[in-house]
C-alpha positions in Angstrom: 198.6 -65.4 26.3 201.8 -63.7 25.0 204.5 -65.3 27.7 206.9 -62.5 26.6 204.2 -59.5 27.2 201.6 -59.9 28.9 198.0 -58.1 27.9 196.7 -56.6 31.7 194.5 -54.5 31.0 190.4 -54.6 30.1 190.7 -52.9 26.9 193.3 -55.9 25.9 191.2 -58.5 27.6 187.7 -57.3 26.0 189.6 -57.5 22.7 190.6 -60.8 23.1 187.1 -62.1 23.7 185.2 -59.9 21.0 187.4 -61.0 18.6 187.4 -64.7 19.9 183.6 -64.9 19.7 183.4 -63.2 16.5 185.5 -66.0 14.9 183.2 -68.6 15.9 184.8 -69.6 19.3 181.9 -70.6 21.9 183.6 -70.6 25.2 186.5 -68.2 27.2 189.0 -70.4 29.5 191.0 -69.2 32.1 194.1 -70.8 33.3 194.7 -70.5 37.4 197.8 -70.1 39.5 199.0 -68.1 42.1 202.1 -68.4 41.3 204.1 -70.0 38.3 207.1 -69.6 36.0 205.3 -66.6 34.3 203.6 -63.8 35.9 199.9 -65.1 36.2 196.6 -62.5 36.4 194.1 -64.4 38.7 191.4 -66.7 36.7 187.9 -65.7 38.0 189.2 -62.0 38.2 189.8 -62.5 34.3 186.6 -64.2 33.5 184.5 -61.5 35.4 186.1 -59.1 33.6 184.7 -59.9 30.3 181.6 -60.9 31.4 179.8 -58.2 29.4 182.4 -58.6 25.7 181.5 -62.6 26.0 178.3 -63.3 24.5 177.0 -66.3 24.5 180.6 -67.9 25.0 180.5 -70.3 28.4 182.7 -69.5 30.6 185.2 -72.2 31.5 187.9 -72.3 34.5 190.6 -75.1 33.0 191.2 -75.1 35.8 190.6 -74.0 39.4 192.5 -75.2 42.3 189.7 -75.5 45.3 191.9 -76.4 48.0 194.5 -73.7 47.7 191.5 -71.5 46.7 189.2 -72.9 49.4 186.0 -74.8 48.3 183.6 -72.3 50.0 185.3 -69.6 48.7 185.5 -70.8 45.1 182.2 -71.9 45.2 181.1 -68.3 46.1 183.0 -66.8 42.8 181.8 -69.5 40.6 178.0 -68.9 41.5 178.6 -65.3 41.2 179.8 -66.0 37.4 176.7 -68.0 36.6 174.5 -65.9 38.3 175.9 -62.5 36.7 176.3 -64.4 32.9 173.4 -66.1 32.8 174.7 -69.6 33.4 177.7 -70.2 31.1 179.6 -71.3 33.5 181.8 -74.5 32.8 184.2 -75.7 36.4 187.3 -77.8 35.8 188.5 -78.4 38.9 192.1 -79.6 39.9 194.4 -79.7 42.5 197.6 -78.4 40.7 200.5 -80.1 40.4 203.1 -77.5 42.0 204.2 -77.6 45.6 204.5 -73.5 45.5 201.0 -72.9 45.4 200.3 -75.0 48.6 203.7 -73.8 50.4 202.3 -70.2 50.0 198.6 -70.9 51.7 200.1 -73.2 54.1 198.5 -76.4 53.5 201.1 -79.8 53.2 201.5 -80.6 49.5 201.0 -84.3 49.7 197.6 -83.8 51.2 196.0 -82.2 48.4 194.6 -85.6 47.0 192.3 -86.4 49.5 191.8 -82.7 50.8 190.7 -82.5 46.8 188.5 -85.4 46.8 186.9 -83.4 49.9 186.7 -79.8 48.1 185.1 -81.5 45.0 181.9 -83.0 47.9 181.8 -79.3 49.4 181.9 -77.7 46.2 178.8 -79.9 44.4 176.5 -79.5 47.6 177.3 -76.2 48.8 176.2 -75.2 44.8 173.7 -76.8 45.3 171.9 -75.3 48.7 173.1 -78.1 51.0 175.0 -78.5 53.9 178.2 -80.1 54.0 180.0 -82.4 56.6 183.3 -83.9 55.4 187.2 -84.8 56.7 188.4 -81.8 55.6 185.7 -79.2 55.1 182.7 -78.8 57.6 180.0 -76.1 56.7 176.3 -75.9 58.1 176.0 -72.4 56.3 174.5 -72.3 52.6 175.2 -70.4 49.9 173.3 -67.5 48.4 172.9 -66.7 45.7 173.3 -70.0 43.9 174.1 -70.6 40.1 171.2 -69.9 37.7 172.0 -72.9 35.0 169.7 -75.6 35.1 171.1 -78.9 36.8 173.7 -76.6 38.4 177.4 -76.0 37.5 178.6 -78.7 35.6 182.3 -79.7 37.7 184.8 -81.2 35.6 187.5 -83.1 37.2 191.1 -82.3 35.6 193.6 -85.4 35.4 196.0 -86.2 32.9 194.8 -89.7 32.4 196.5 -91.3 35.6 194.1 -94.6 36.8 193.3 -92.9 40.2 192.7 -89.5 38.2 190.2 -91.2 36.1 188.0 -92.7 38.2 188.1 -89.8 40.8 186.9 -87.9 37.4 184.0 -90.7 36.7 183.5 -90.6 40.7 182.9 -86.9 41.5 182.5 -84.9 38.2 180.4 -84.1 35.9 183.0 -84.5 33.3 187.1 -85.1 32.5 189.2 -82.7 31.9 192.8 -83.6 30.3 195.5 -81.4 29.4 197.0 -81.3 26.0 200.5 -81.2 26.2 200.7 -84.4 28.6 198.8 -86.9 26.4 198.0 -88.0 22.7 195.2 -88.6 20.9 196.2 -92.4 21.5 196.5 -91.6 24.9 193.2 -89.9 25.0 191.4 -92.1 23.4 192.6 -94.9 25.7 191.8 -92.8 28.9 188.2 -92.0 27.5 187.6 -95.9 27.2 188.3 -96.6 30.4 186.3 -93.6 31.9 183.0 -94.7 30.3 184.0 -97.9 31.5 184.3 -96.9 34.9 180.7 -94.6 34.4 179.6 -98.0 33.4 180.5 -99.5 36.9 179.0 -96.2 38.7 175.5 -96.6 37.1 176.0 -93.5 35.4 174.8 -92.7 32.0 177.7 -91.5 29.4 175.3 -89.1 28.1 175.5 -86.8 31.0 179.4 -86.8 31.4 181.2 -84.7 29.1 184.9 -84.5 28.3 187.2 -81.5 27.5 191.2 -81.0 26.1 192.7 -77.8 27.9 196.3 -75.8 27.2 196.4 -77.1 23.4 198.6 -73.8 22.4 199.0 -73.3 19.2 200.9 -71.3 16.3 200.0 -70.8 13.2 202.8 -70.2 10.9 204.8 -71.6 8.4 208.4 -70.3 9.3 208.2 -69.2 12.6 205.8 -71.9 14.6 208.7 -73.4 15.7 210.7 -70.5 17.0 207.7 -69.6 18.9 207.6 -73.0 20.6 211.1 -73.2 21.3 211.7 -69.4 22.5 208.2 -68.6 24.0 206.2 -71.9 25.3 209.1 -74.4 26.5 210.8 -72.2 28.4 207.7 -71.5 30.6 206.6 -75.0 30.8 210.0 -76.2 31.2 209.2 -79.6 28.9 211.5 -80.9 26.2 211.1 -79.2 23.3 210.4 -82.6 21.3 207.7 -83.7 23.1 205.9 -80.3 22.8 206.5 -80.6 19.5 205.1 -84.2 19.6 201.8 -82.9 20.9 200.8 -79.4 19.9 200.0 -77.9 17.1 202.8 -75.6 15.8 202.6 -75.0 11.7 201.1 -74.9 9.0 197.4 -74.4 8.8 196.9 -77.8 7.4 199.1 -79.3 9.9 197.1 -77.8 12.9 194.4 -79.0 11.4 195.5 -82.6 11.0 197.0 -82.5 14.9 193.5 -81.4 16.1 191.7 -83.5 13.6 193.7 -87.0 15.4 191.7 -85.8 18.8 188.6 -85.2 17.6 188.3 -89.0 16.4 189.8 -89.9 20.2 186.8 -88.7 21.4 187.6 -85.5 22.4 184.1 -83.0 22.7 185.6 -79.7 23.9 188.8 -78.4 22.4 190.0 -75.4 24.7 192.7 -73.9 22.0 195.6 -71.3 23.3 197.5 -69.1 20.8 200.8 -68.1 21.6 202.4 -64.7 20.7 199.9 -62.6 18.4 196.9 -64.0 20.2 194.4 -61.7 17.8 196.1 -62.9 14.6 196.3 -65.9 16.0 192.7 -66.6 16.6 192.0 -64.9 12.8 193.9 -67.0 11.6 193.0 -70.5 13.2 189.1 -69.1 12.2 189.7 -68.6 8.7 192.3 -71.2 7.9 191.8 -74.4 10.4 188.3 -74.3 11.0 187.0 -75.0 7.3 189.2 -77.7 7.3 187.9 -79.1 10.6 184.3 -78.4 9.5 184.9 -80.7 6.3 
């Protein structure tokens, strides 16, 4: 996404995706707020927009806020998505961290942990046909239709590698979810330890649980990366511009590559990249020059 000018319409959107898929990319993410520093077009809405431009691509929410969004209510758009795509549909699930988003639908901020916890219950049986009875969210009614994918939508629990993030992730997901610009690949490697430690402890098998870096923006460019950062991104995330520079990849081809290249032997399985400003050059360019160098 282009902070500065954002690309509403379908044309721009289908554009995106074609030329994302045709480089090699094989999944679409979408971002959700309802409200942030930036004007912000609604997730789902995006993703069901390019249903028919998106190929084989999954399609990924990184991620989806199911208490301000309501876990019935998400649950309905995310079986939609599967059911109308095929079943590419990948559900990181978090519950935000701004205040704004809950002060607008009227639900107390600091009860969105265990109001989460809750959602994440609904969500997995009500996509699944069942019933749900829980502190929060009661529902004798069942979905129809439900997702298409075998084994169901897979839910992946978003945390940025806190302890009680972690093991709600090994707890109640189907996979971990951390956000590039508030870890490291030391961090991320660390935080991946402990999760198959705690999958350990839950009898659950490694093999099933999958793991996923969202928001790593990028730049490719050998003069201007840094502008780009320092004019576009930071002033949106409202971060020190150091420690963005500390964790994203801004540069040189080579230097992407090397940034990206330090997660990948963290552990890291899915790498959901964002360009900013010239998102189609962008993603020509991070096809062309960064891929063959992560391939080798």
């Amino acid at each position: 996404m282009d902070f500065g000018s954002p690309r509403w319409t379908v044309e721009a959107l289908r554009e995106y995706v074609e030329t994302a898929t045709s480089c090699g990319f094989e999944a679409i993410c979408a971002n959700d707020h309802l409200v942030f520093g930036a004007p912000w077009l609604d997730g789902p809405t995006a993703l069901a927009a390019v249903l028919a431009s998106s190929g084989p691509a999954r399609l990924v929410t990184t991620v989806a806020n199911p208490v301000t969004r309501g876990p019935a209510a998400l649950a309905k758009t995310l079986a939609a998505l599967d059911v109308l795509s095929g079943g590419r549909v990948v559900a990181g699930l978090g519950p935000g961290s701004s205040a704004r988003d809950y002060d607008l639908v009227g639900i107390p901020c600091d009860e969105r942990w265990s109001r989460f916890d809750d959602a994440v219950r609904a969500m997995t049986a009500l996509l699944r046909g069942a019933a749900y009875d829980g502190r929060h969210v009661s529902s004798a009614e069942r979905l129809e239709p439900l997702p298409v994918q075998e084994g169901g939508i897979p839910l992946w629990v978003a945390s940025w590698g806190s302890p009680p993030g972690l093991r709600r992730a090994a707890r109640l997901g189907d996979g971990w979810l951390a956000s590039a610009y508030n870890t490291t690949p030391e961090d991320f490697g660390l935080a991946w330890r402990t999760v198959r430690e705690l999958l350990d402890a839950e009898g659950r098998a490694e093999a099933d649980f999958a793991n996923g870096l969202a928001t790593m923006w990028f730049h490719i460019d050998d003069l201007r990366a840094d502008a780009v950062l320092e004019q576009r991104l930071a002033p949106v995330l409202r971060r020190p511009v150091h420690q963005l520079r500390e964790r994203l990849p801004f540069g040189p081809a080579d230097a992407v590559a090397a940034r990206i290249r330090r997660f990948e032997e963290a552990g890291v399985q899915w790498l959901f990249v964002w360009p900013v400003a010239d998102e189609i050059e962008q993603l020509h360019r991070f096809s062309a020059d960064v891929m063959p160098l992560l391939r080798t």
